[in-house]
C-alpha positions in Angstrom: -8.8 -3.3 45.3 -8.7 -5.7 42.0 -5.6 -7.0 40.5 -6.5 -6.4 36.8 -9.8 -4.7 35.1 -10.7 -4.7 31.7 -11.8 -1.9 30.2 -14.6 -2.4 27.7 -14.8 0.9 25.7 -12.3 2.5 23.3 -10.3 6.0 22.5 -9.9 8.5 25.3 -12.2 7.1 27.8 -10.4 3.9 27.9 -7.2 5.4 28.5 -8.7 7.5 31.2 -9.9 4.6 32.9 -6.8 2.9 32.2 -4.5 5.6 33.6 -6.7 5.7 37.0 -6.2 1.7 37.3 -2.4 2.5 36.9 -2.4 4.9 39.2 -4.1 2.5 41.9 -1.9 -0.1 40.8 -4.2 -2.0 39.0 -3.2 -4.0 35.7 -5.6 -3.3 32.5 -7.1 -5.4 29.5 -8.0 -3.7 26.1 -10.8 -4.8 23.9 -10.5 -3.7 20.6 -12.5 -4.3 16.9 -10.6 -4.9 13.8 -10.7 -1.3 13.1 -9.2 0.0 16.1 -6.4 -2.9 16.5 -3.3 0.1 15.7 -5.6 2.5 18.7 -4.3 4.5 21.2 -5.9 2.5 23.9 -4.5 -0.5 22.7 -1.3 0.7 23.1 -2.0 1.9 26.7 -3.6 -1.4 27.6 -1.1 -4.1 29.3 -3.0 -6.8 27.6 -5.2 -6.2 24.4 -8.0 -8.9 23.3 -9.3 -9.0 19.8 -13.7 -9.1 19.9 -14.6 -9.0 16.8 -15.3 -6.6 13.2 -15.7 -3.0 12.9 -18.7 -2.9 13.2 -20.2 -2.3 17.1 -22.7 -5.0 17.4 -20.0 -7.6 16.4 -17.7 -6.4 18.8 -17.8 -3.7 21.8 -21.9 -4.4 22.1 -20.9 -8.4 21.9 -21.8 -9.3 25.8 -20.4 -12.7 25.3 -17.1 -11.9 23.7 -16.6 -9.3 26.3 -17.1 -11.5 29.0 -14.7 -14.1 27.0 -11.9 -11.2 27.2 -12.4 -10.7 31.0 -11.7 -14.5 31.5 -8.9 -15.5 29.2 -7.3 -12.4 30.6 -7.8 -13.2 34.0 -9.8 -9.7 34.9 -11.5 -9.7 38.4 -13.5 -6.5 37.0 -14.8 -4.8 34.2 -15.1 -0.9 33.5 -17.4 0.0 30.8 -16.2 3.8 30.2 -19.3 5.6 28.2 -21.3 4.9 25.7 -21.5 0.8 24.1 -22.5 -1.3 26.9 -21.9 1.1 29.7 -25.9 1.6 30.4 -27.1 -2.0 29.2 -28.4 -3.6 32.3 -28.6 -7.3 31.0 -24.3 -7.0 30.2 -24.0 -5.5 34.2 -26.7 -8.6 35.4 -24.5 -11.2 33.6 -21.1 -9.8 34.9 -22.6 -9.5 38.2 -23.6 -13.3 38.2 -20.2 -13.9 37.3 -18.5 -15.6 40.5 -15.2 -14.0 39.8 -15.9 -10.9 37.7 -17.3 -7.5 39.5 -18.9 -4.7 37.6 -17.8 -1.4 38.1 -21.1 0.5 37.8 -24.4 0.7 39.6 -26.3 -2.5 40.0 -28.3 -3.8 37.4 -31.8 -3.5 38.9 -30.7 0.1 39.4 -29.5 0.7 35.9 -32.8 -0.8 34.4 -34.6 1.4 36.7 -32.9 4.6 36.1 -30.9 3.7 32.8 -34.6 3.1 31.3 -35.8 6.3 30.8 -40.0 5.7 31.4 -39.2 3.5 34.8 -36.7 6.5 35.4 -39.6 9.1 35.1 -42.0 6.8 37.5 -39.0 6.9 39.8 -38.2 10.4 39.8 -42.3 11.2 40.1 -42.5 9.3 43.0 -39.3 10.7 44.7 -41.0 14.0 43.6 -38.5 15.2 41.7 -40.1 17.3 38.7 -40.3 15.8 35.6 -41.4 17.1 32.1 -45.3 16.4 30.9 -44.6 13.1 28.8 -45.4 9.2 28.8 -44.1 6.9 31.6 -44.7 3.8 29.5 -42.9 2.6 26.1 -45.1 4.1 22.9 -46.1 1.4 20.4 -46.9 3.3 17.2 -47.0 6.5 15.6 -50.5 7.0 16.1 -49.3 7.5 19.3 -47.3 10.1 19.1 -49.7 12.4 17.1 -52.5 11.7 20.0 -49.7 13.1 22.1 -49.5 15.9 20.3 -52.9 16.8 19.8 -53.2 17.1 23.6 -50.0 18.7 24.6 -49.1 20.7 21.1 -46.1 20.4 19.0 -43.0 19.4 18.6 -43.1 16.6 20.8 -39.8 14.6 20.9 -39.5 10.9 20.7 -36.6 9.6 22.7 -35.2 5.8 22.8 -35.9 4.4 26.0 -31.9 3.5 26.5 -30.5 6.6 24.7 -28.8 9.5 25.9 -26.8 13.0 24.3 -29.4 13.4 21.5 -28.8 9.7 20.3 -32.1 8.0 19.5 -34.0 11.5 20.1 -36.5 12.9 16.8 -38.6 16.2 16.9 -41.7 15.7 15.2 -42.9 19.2 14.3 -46.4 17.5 13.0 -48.5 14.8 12.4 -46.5 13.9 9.1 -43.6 13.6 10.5 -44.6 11.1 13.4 -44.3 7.7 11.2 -40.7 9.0 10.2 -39.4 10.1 13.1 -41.2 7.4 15.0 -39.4 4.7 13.0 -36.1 6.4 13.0 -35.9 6.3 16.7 -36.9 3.0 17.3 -34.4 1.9 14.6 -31.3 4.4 16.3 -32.4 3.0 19.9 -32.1 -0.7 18.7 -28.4 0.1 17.0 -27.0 1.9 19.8 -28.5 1.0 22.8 -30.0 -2.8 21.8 -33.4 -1.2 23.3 -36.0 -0.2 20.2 -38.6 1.2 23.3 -39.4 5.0 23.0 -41.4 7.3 24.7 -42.6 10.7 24.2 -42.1 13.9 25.9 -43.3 17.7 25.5 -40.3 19.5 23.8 -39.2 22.6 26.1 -38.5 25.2 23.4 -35.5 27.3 24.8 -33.8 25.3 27.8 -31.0 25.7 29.6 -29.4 21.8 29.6 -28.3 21.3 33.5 -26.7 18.0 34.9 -25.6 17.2 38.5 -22.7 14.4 39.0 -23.5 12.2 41.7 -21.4 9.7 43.5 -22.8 7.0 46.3 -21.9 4.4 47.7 -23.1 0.6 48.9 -23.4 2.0 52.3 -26.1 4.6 51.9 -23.7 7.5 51.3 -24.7 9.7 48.7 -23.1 12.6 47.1 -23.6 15.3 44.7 -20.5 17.5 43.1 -21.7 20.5 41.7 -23.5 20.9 38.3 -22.4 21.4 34.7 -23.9 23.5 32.2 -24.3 21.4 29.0 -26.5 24.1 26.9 -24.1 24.5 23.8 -25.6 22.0 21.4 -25.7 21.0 17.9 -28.3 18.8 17.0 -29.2 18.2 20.4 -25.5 17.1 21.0 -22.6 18.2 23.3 -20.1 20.4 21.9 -18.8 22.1 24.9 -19.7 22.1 28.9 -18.5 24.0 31.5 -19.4 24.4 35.6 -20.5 26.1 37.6 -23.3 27.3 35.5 -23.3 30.9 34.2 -26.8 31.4 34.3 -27.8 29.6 38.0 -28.7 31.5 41.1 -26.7 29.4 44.3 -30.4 28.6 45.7 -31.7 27.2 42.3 -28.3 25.2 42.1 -28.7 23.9 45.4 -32.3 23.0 44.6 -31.4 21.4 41.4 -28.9 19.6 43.5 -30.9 18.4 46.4 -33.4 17.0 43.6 -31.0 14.8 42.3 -29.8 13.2 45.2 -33.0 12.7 46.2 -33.7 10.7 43.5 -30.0 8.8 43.5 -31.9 8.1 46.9 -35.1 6.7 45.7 -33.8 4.2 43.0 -30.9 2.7 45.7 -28.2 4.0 43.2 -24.2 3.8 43.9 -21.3 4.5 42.1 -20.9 7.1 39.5 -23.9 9.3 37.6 -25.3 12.1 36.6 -28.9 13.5 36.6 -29.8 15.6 33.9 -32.5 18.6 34.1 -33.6 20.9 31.5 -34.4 25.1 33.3 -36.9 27.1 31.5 -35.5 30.4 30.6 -39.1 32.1 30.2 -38.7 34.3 33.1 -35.1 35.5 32.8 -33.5 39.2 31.6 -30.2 37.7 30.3 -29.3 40.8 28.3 -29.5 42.7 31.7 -27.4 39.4 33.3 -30.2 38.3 35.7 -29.6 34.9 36.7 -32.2 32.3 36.8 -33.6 32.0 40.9 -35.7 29.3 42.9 -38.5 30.2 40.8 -37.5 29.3 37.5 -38.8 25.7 36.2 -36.7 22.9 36.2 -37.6 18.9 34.8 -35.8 16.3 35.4 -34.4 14.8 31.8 -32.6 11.5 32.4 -30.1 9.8 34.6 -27.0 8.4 33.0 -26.0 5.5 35.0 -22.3 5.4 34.0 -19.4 8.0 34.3 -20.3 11.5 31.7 -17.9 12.1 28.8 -17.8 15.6 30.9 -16.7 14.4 33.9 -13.8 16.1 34.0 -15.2 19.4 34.4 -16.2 18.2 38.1 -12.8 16.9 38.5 -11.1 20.0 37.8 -13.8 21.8 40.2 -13.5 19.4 43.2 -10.2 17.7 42.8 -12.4 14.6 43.1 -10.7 11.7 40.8 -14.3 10.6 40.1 -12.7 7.5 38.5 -11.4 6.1 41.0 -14.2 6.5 43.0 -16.0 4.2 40.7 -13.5 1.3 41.1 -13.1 2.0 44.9 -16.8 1.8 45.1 -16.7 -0.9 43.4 -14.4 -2.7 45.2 -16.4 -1.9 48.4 -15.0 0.8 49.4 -17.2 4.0 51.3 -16.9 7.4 50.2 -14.3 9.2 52.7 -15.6 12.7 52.1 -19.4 14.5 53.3 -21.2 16.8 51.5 -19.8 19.5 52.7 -16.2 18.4 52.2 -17.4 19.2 48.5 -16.0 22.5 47.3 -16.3 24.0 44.0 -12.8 26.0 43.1 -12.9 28.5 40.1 -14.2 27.6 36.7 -13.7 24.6 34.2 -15.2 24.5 30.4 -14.1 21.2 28.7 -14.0 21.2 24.2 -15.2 18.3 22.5 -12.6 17.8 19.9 -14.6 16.1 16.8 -13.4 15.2 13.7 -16.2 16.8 12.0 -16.7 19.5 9.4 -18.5 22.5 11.5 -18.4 24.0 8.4 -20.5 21.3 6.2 -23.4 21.1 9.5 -20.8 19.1 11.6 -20.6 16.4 9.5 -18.3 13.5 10.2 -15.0 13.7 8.9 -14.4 10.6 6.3 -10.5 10.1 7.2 -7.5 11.4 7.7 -4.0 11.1 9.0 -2.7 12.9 12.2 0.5 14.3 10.2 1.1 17.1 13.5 -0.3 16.4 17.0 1.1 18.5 19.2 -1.1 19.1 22.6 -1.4 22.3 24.6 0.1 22.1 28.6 0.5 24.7 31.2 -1.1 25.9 34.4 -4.6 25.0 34.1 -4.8 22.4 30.8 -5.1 19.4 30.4 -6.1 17.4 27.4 -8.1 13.4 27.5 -7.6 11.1 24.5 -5.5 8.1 23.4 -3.9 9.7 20.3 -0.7 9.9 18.9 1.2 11.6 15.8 0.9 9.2 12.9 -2.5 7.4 13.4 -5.3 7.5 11.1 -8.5 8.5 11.8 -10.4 5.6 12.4 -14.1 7.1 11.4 -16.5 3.5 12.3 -17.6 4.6 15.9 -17.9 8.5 18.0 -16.4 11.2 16.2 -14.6 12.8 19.3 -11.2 12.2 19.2 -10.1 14.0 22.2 -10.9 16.5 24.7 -9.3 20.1 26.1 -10.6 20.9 29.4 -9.3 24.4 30.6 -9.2 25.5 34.3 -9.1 29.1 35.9 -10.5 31.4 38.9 -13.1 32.4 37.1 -14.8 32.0 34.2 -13.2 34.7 32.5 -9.7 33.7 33.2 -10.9 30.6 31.9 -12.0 32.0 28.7 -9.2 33.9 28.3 -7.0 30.5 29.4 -8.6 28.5 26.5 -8.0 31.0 23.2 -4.1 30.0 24.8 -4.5 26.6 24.8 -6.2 26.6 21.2 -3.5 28.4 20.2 -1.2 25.6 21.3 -3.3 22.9 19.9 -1.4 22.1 16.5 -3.7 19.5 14.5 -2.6 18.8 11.1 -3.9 16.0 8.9 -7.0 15.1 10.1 -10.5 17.6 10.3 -11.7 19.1 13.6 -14.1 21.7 15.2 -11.2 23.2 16.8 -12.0 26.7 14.7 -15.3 26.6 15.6 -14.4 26.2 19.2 -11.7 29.5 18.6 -14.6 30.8 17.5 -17.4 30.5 20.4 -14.7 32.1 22.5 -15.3 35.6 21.1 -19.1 34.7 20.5 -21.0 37.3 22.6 -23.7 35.1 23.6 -21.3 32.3 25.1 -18.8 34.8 26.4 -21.9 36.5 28.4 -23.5 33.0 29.0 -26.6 33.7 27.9 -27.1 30.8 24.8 -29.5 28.0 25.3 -29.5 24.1 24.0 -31.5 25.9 20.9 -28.5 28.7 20.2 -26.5 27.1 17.6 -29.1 25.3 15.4 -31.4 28.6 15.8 -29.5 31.9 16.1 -26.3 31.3 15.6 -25.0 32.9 12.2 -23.4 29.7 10.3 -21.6 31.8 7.7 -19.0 33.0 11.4 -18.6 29.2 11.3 -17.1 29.2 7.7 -15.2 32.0 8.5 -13.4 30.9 11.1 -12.4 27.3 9.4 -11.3 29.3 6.5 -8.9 31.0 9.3 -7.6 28.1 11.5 -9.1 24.7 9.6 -6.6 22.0 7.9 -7.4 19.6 5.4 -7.3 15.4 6.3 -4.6 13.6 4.6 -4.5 10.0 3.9 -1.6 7.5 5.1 -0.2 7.7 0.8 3.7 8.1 1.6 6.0 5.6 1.4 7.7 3.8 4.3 11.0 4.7 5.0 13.9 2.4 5.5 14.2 1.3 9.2 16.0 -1.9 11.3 13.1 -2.2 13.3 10.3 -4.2 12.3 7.1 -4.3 14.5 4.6 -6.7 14.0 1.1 -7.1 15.5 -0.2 -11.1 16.1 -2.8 -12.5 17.7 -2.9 -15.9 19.3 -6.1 -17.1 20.8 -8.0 -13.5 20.4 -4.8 -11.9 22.8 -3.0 -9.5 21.1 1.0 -9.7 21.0 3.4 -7.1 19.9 6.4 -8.5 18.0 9.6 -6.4 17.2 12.3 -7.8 14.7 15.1 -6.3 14.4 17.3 -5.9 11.0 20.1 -4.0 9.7 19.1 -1.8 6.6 16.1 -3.6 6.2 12.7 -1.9 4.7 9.3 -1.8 6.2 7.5 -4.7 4.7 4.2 -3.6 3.3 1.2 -4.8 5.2 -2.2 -5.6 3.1 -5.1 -4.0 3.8 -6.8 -7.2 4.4 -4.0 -8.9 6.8 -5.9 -10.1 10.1 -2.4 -10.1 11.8 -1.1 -7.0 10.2 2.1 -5.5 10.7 1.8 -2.2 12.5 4.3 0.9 12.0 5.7 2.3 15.0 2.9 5.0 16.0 0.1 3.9 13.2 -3.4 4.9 13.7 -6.6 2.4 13.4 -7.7 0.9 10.0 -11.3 1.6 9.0 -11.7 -2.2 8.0 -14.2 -3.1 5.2 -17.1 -5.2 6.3 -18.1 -6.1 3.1 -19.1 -2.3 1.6 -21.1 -3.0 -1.6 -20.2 -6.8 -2.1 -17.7 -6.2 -4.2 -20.3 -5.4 -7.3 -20.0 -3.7 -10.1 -22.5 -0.7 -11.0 -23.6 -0.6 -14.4 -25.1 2.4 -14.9 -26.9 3.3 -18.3 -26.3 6.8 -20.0 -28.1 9.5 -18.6 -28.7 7.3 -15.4 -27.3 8.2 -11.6 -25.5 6.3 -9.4 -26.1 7.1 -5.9 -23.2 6.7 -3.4 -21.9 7.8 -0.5 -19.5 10.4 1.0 -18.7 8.5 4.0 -17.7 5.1 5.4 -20.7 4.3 7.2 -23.4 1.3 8.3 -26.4 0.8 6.1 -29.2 1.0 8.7 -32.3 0.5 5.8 -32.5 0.5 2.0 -35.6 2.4 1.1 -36.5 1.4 -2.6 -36.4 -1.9 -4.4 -35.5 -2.4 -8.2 -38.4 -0.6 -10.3 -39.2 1.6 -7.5 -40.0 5.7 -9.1 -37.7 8.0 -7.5 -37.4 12.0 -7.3 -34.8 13.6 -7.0 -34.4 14.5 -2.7 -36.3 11.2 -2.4 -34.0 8.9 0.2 -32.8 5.7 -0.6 -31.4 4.6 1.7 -30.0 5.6 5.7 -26.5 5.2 6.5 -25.4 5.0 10.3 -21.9 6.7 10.9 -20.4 7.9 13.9 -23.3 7.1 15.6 -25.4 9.6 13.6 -28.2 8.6 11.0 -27.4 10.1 7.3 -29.9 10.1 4.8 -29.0 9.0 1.3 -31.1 11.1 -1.3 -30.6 10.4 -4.8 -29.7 14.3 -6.6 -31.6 13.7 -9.9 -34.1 10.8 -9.9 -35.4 7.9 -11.9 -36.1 3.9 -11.9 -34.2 2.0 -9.7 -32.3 -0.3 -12.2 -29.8 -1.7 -9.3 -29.6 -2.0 -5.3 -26.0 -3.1 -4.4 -26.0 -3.5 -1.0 -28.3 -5.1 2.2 -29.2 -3.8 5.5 -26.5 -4.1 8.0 -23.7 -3.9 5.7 -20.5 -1.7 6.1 -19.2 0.4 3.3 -16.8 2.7 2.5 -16.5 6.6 1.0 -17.6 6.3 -2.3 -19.7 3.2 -2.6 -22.4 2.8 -4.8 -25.2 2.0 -3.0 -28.1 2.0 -5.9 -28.4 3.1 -9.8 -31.0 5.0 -11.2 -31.9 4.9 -15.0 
């Protein structure tokens, strides 16, 4: 087993990986951006190394200062968690090359072949493993996708080639959309995954979203644990999964299953992932509760080559610390259990807490301070993230903050298991989907398990949604109060990139303010994150002229494009520009239109709530 891994990720999923490695007496390295130098992982972390500004690419995506950490920190491994580098096959090749550095992941060759979503599709063909009509080779223009869709209809979705949970994935509903959409992807593939290659697929209408966790290891052992059903969407993302699934004969699910090892199979794959299918409900009574059989069509959708932010459903199902299966795998290790060792007990659902407004179309909360955090415990909860009371929201990466995965018999005691946790759950300061969550459990098409992947953005009554944050929603609160007098000072310095905490002690002594713009900072015991500024609008003034409009933004964000140019005719909806935040793409429409008198800001650069980003006269 290694002496000491870093983990290269942040929030709950670092912690998780962090409290396996402690478990298996393993030391662990933090990485951390300016913004998240007061997070929870940092704290959890036996060693912390700074890598650079807020925003990603400087920073968790920055190979080089990564692999810098590892070193200086003497790590003989790195975990990548979910999401930043964990599916980027050139950062596994060059830890793999290193002589004293292991990955924790599948090989490289394996991630480009399944992690790649076109070589994934030749692979899973040729393991015939079905796969939904679409291209096996990047598309180069938008021309492209409207010949697509003149032969196999509309929508057709356009999907980056390294993405995965609706990331880098546009509908185009026609031909005069494809430029757009086909531009958008490309641009949402390149910031999230470093891979601008997309390809096109026929979109299945009304799915049910279906995954299979796998785990294998380097000597030809491979395993599957059970499926999850990940059909309750929003904007073709997450919100909550559960497993078994409702809606799943035992013949289709073993089906389903035996596909996806076969194709874990095919590509030589170890360690950790999960295959993904979509299941046509065409053919199903769900009002009468038929379940879907050995007949229903099934595709395969994707392989994610890294550990799921669901995973925990599985472990709650099989007792399986999937986890530390990755590190003993990769530490050589072989897989002690068969297949039939694998048992599913009862019935898990996990709740993506966001801090998002489900009431303003999930938007992405712009701050906040957690002034209450009080988790829910018991027989059958448990609850993932790297929180405590007193941090700030930091609001420059994923807007899940946590997660409450609920465990039961069955899936009603499950159900019934969850409205008790969520009443437990006390959040105060900071915005979440918690009430929408309180309210799915009483919404008859989840409670029966009938809802597909299209349920929420297509059926689903929006105005239950405001209801229920009008019943259990809070409000976000920003860090105004003053410090309190205290004798103990802590202080947070960094020598060499390596993060040291400092405490000085002092009788009747109080806090010392710390400016916003201190690269040491001194950090309050139990302070959140810091958003960091990155340059926002440059530190220019807006002069706008009577009558005019200044056009800023509600968020702190990254601008992705600017759209118009000084003297540019605008009307009012037109975008002017796209704003990247929590890993989402925002449009920024101007509300009343005009000539563009001013542009304040550039592509690339970070700003903050309430930044001017152009002027209209």
């Amino acid at each position: 087993m290694f002496d000491k891994v870093l983990v290269a990720n942040r929030g709950e999923i670092a912690v998780r990986v962090m409290r396996a490695c402690e478990e298996l007496g393993v030391d662990t390295v933090a990485v951390y951006s300016e913004a998240d130098k007061h997070g929870g992982h940092v704290r959890h972390a036996d060693e912390a190394y700074n890598v650079g500004p807020a925003r990603a690419a400087d920073s968790y995506l920055d190979h080089e200062a990564v692999i810098e950490a590892a070193e200086k920190a003497g790590a003989d491994a790195i975990h990548p968690g979910y999401g930043f580098l964990a599916e980027n096959a050139e950062f596994a090749g060059k830890v793999e090359a290193h002589d004293e550095i292991t990955w924790v992941g599948p090989a490289a060759d394996a991630m480009e072949q399944l992690g790649e979503k076109t070589k994934a599709r030749k692979t899973m063909r040729e393991a015939e493993v079905p796969i939904v009509p679409g291209t096996t080779d990047p598309a180069e223009s938008a021309e492209e996708v409207k010949e697509f869709g003149e032969e196999h209809g509309y929508p057709v979705a356009i999907k980056a080639e390294g993405g995965g949970g609706g990331r880098g994935m546009k509908i185009v509903e026609g031909p005069k959309e494809a430029e757009d959409q086909f531009e958008s992807a490309k641009r949402e593939g390149e910031a999230y995954f470093d891979n601008a290659n997309v390809y096109l697929e026929r979109y299945l209408e009304n799915p049910r979203h279906i995954e299979v966790q796998i785990l294998a290891d380097e000597h030809g052992n491979v395993r599957h644990l059970g499926e999850r059903d990940c059909s309750l969407q929003r904007r073709h993302q997450k919100v909550i999964e559960e497993g078994p699934s409702p809606a799943l004969t035992e013949e289709l699910r073993e089906e389903i299953g035996a596909a996806a090892r076969r194709g874990a199979d095919a590509a030589g794959y170890y360690n950790a992932g999960t295959f993904e299918f979509l299941v046509e409900e065409e053919d199903r009574d769900a009002e009468a509760g038929e379940l879907l059989g050995p007949d229903a069509n099934f595709y395969f959708l994707e392989v994610n080559t890294r550990i799921q932010v669901e995973h925990t459903v599985t472990e709650e199902l099989t007792g399986i610390d999937i986890v530390k299966w990755q590190l003993r795998v990769a530490a050589g290790e072989e897989l002690d259990f068969s297949q039939d060792d694998v048992d599913l007990s009862g019935h898990a659902i996990e709740f993506r807490i966001n801090a998002e407004h489900a009431d303003e179309e999930f938007q992405p909360a712009s701050g906040g301070t957690l002034d209450t955090y009080d988790t829910p415990d018991g027989i059958g909860v448990r609850v993932d993230d790297a929180l405590s009371e007193g941090d700030e929201l930091v609001t420059d990466y994923d807007s899940m903050i946590a997660k409450l995965i609920v465990h039961a018999s069955d899936r009603e005691e499950c159900l019934a298991r969850s409205k008790r946790a969520f009443n437990e759950y006390d959040i105060e300061g900071v915005v979440t989907i918690s009430p929408f969550h309180r309210m799915m459990l009483d919404d008859e098409a989840f409670v029966n398990g009938t809802h597909t992947t299209k349920y929420l953005d297509n059926e689903l009554d929006h105005a239950r949604i405001d209801e229920a944050v009008e019943r259990w929603g809070t409000e976000s609160t920003s860090d105004e109060g003053e410090e309190s007098e205290t004798t103990t000072r802590e202080f947070t310095v960094e020598v060499n990139g390596k993060r040291f905490d400092v405490e000085l002690e002092e009788e009747g002594a109080p806090a010392i303010p710390t400016p916003e713009t201190s690269s040491g900072g001194s950090r309050p015991s139990g302070a959140g994150g810091s958003s960091g500024d990155d340059g926002g609008s440059g530190g220019a003034e807006p002069d706008v002229p009577e009558g005019g409009e200044s056009v800023a933004v509600d968020m702190q964000g990254t601008v992705l494009s600017v759209d118009v140019e000084v003297g540019d005719e605008v009307a009012p909806g037109d975008t002017v520009a796209v704003l990247e935040a929590m890993k989402m793409e925002n449009d920024i429409d101007a509300e009343r239109g005009g000539t563009v008198s001013q542009v304040l800001v550039e592509e690339g650069e970070s700003v903050d709530m309430g930044d001017v980003l152009v002027v209209l006269e």
